[in-house]
C-alpha positions as CSV (number, residue, x, y, z in Angstrom):
1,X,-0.9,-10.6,-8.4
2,X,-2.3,-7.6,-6.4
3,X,0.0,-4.8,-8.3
4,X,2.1,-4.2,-5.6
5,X,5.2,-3.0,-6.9
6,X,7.8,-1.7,-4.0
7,X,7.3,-2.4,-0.8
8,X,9.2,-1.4,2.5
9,X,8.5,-2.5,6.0
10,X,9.8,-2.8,9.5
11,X,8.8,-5.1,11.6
12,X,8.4,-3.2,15.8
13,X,8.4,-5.8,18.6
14,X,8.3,-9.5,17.8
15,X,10.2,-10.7,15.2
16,X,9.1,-14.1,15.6
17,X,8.8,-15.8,12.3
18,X,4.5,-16.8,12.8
19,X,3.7,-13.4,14.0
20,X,5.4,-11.6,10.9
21,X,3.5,-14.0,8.4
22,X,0.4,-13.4,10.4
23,X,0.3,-9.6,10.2
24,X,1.2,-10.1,5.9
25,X,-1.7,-12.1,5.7
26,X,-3.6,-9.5,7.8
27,X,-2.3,-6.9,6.0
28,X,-3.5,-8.1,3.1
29,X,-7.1,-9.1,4.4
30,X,-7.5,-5.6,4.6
31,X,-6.0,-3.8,1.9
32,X,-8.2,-1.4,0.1
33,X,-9.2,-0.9,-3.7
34,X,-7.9,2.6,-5.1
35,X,-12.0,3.5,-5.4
36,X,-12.7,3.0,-2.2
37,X,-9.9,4.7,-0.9
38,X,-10.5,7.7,-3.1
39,X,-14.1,8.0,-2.0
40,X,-13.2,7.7,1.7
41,X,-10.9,10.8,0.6
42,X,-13.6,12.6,-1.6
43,X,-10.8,12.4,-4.2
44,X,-11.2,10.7,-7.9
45,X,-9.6,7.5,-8.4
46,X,-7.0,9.0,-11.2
47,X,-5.8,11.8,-8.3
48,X,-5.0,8.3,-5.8
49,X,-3.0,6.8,-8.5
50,X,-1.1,9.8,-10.1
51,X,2.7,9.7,-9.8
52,X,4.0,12.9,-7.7
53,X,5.8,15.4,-10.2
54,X,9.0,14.6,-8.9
55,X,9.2,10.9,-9.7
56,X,7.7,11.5,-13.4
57,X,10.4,13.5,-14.1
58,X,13.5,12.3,-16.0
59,X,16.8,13.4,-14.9
């Protein structure tokens, strides 16, 4: 629902099962939209969401 595609995480310290699903829901509380991150960065929202040139390209 959000658009999050791939995702890859490790978890440091507690592994306990309430504290992981805490800090997901935490996570995403605070998960930015691409404008605001691009305006924190003084970037344009189409240079946060560009593919790097090496993963556009087809092998």
């Amino acid at each position: 629902m959000l658009g999050i595609q791939d995702i890859v995480a490790k978890s440091i310290g507690s592994t306990n099962p309430y504290n992981m699903i805490r800090a997901t829901i935490d996570g995403l509380k605070h998960e930015a939209s691409p404008r605001n991150v691009a305006s924190r960065r003084g970037k344009k929202v189409a240079e946060i969401l560009r593919k790097p040139e090496a993963e556009t390209v087809e092998a």
